[in-house]
Each structure stands twice: as structure tokens, then as C-alpha cells.
C-alpha positions as CSV (number, residue, x, y, z in Angstrom):
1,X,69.8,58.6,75.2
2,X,67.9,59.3,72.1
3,X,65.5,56.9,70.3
4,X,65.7,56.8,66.6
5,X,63.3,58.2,64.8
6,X,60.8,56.8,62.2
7,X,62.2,58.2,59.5
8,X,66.0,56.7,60.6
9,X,64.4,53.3,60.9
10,X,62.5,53.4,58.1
11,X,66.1,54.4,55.4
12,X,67.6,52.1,57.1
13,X,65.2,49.4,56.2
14,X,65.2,51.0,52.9
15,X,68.9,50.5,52.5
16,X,69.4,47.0,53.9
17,X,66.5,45.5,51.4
18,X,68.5,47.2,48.7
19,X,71.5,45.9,49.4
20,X,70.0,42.6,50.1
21,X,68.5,42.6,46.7
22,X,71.4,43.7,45.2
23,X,73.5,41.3,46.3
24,X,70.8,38.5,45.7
25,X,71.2,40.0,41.6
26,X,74.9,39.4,41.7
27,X,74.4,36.2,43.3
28,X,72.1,34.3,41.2
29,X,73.9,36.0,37.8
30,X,77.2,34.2,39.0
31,X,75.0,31.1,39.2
32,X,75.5,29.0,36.3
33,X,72.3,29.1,33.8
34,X,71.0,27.5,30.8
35,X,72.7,29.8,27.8
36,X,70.4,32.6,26.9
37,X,69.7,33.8,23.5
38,X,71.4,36.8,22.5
39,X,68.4,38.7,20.1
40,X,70.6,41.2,18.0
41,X,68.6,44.1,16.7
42,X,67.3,43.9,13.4
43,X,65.7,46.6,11.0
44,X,65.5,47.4,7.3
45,X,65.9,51.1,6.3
46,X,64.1,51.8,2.4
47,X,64.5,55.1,0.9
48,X,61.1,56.7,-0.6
49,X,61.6,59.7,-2.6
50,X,62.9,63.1,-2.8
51,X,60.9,65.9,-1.6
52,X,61.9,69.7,-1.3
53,X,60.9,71.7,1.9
54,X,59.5,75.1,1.8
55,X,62.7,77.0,1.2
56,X,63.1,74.8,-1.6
57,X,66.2,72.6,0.1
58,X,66.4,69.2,-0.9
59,X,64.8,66.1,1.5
60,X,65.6,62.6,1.4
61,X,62.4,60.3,3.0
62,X,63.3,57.0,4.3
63,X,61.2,54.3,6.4
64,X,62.7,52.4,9.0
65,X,61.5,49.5,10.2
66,X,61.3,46.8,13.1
67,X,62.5,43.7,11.8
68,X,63.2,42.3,15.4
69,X,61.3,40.2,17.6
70,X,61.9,42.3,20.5
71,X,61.1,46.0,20.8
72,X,64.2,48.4,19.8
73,X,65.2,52.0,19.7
74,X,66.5,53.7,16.8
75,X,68.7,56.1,18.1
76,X,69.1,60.1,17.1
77,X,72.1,60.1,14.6
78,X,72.8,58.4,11.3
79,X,75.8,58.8,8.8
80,X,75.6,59.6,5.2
81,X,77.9,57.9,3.0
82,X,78.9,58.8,-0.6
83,X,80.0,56.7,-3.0
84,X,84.1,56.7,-3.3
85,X,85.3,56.9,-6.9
86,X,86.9,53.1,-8.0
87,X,84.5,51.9,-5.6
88,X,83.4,51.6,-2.3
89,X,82.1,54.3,0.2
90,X,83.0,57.4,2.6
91,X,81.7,59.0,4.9
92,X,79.8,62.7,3.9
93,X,78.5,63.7,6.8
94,X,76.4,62.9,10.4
95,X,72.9,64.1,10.8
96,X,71.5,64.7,14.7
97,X,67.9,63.3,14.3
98,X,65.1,64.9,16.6
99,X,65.6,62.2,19.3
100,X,65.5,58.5,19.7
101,X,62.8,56.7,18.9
102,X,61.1,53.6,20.4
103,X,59.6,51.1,17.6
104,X,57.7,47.8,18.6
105,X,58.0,45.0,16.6
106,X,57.0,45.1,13.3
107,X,56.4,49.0,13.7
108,X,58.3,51.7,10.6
109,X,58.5,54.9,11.0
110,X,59.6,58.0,8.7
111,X,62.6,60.1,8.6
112,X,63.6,62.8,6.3
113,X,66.9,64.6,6.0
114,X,68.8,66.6,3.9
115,X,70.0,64.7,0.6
116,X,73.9,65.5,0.0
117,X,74.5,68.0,-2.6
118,X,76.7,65.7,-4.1
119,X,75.4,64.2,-7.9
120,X,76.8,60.5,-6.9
121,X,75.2,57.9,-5.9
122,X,75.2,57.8,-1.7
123,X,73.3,55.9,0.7
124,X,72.3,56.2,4.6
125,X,73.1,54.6,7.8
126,X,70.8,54.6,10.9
127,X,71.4,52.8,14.4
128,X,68.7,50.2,16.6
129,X,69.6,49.1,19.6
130,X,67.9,46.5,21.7
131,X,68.9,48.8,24.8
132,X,65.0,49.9,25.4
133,X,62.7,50.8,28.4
134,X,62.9,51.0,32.0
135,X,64.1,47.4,32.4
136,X,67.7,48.4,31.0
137,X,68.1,50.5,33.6
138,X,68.4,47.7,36.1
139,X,70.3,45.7,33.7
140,X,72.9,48.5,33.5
141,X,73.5,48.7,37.1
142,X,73.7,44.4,37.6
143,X,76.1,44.8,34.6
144,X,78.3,46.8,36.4
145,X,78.1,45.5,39.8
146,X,79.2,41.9,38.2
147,X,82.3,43.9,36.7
148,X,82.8,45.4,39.6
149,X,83.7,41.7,41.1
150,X,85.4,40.8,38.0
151,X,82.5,38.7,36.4
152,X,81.3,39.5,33.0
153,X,78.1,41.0,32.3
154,X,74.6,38.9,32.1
155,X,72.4,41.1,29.7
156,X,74.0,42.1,26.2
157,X,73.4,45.5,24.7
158,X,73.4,45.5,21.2
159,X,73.6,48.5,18.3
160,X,73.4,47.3,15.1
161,X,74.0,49.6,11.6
162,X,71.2,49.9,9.1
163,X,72.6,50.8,5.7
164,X,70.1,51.9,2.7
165,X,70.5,50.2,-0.6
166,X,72.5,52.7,-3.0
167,X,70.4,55.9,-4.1
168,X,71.1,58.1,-7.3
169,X,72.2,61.3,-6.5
170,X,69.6,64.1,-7.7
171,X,70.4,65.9,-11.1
């Protein structure tokens, strides 16, 4: 007969204090709890100026900032709008940003895209979500586990829009 090896015992242990804790998560998230505050991601988006590049295309700057009181991550796209005539706005186009990025609370940071070729007014949307840091990774996977068993999830992700105030298209 052959012994088990170290390694055998040592996974297994491995995989029954995962499971353990995993099901201890689900447990105590089905437990009825004081109601949690649901921080929705905040953040202000101001345009600067109008600068040109070195091939002489046009550039928008804008600074976004952290108006939350938890940390947030404004994430790699936003959407420019023009304005619609009679009112209103549509959508121009989407703009990939070089990645997400993390901002603290409190903390700005500044973007600069192409401005739209368009002489209207138009204006910018960026995304924050409150979806940040290594934590969420374990929140994602208690989330699904309690859908798994037909509960609903315990940690809310949020994305929230940031819209600029209207600019005046460049002459």
C-alpha cells in the first residue's frame, strides 16, 4: 500500500481550508446584517484648454477629479458628445484612453484627446468606478458564489458617468 506523500497532504489541506473559508463567506453574507452604505463613485471632469500636438492636430485637456470618499478607478474609454441641432446631445465618437487609472480620494489627474472637428459646441464623458484594488477580487468571487445559491450579491459595484460642462467648438 502506498503512503501519501507530503505534497498530497499538504493540497489537500490547501483545498479543505478553501472550501471551509469559502463556505464560511457565503455563510455569514446570508446572515442578516445591519444595512451597509452603498458609496456611489463621484468625480468632477473640468475642461482646460485647447492645445495642438506636434503635427499640429487639435487637443482637448481636461482634469478629472476624485470627488469620492473612497478610492476609485477611472476607467480607459470615454464618449464624446456633440451638441444635436434643436437641442440636446449625440454621440460623436469613443476614445480608448492609455489604461485605467487608480485616483485616491481627493486626487485629479489630466487627460488630453482629440477635440472633434466639428465647430459646435460638444462636451465629454468619462467613467469611475468604485470597483478598485485587490479586495474586489474576492468580492467578485463571494458575489458569485451567493448567485450561485440564488442569493443576491453583498458588495455593489458601481460605474458612474462624468459629463463635462458644454465646450465651444474651436473656430
Amino acid at each position: 500500500m502506498r503512503r501519501p506523500t507530503t505534497r498530497a497532504i499538504c493540497l489537500a489541506v490547501a483545498l479543505l481550508l478553501f472550501g471551509a473559508g469559502l463556505i464560511w463567506g457565503v455563510l455569514r453574507a446570508s446572515l442578516p446584517s445591519a444595512p451597509r452604505a452603498f458609496t456611489s463613485p463621484m468625480a468632477s471632469v473640468n475642461f482646460l484648454d485647447y492645445t495642438n500636438d506636434a503635427s499640429g492636430t487639435q487637443l482637448a485637456t481636461f482634469a478629472v477629479t476624485n470627488l469620492s470618499n473612497i478610492t476609485v478607478a477611472r476607467l480607459p474609454k470615454c464618449l464624446i458628445w456633440v451638441e444635436a441641432p434643436g437641442g440636446g446631445w449625440m454621440p460623436h465618437s469613443g476614445v480608448l484612453l492609455a489604461g485605467g487609472r487608480v485616483l485616491g480620494i481627493g486626487a485629479s489627474e489630466i487627460i488630453t484627446i482629440k477635440s472633434p472637428a466639428a465647430k459646435s459646441s460638444w462636451r465629454v464623458s468619462f467613467y469611475v468606478s468604485n470597483e478598485v484594488g485587490l479586495a474586489w477580487a474576492g468580492k467578485r468571487l463571494i458575489n458569485a458564489a451567493l448567485h450561485l445559491i440564488g442569493r443576491p450579491g453583498r458588495y455593489g459595484a458601481g460605474t458612474t458617468q462624468v459629463d463635462s460642462e458644454r465646450i465651444q467648438g474651436r473656430t
